[in-house]
PLY file of the C-alpha trace (Angstrom):
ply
format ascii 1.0
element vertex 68
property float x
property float y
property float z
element edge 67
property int vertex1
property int vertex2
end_header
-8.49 23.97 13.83
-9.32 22.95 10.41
-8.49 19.22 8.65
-5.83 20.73 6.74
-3.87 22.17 10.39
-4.29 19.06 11.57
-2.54 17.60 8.82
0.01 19.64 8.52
0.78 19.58 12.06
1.10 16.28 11.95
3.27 16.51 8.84
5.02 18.54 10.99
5.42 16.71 14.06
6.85 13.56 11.74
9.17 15.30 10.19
10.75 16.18 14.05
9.83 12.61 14.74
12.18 11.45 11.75
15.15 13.83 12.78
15.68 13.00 16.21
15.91 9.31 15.23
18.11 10.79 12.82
20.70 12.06 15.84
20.07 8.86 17.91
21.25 6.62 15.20
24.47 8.92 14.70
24.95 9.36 18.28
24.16 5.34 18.98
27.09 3.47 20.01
25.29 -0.02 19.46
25.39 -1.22 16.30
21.54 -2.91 15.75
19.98 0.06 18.17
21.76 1.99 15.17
20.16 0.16 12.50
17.07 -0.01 14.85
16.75 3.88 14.38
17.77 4.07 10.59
14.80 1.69 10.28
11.90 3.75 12.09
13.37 6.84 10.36
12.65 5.08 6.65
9.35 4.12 8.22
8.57 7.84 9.11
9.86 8.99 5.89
7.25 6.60 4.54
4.45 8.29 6.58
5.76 12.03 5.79
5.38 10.97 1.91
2.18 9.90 2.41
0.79 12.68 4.18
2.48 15.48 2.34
0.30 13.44 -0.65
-2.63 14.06 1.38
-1.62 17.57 2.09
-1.65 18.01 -1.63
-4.70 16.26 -2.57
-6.87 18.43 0.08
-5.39 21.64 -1.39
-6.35 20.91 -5.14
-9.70 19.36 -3.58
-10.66 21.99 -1.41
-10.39 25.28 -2.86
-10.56 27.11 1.04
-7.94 25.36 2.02
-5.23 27.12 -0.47
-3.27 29.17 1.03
-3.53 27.81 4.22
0 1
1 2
2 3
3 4
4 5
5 6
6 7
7 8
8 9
9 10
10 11
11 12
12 13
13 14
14 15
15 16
16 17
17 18
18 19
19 20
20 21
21 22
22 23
23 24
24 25
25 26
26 27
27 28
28 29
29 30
30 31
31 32
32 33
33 34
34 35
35 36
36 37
37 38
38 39
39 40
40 41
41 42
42 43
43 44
44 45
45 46
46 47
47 48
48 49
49 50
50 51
51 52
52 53
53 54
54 55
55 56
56 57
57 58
58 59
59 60
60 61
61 62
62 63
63 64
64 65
65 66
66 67
């Protein structure tokens, strides 16, 4: 698996990360486990930014890695 698959999977992986934290703050009856979740979602949202950045970066960096 190349550095780019790895990324992306992990890009991938967050972004499943960031909606089931999504559902357990909706589904949450407690009001700071609510805000608990809304918090680690912005935090993952932060991380999913920064590696779909990266994502980019390695595609205009490494020309065998377009397309992939």
């Amino acid at each position: 698996m190349t550095v780019i698959s790895n990324v992306k999977q992990s890009l991938s992986t967050i972004k499943g990360i960031e909606s089931q934290l999504s559902i357990l703050a909706l589904n949450s009856q407690d009001p700071e486990a609510q805000k608990t979740f809304h918090e680690i979602m912005n935090m993952m949202n932060d991380i999913k930014k920064d590696l779909q950045v990266r994502v980019n970066e390695m595609m205009l960096e490494e020309p065998q890695y377009k397309g992939s």
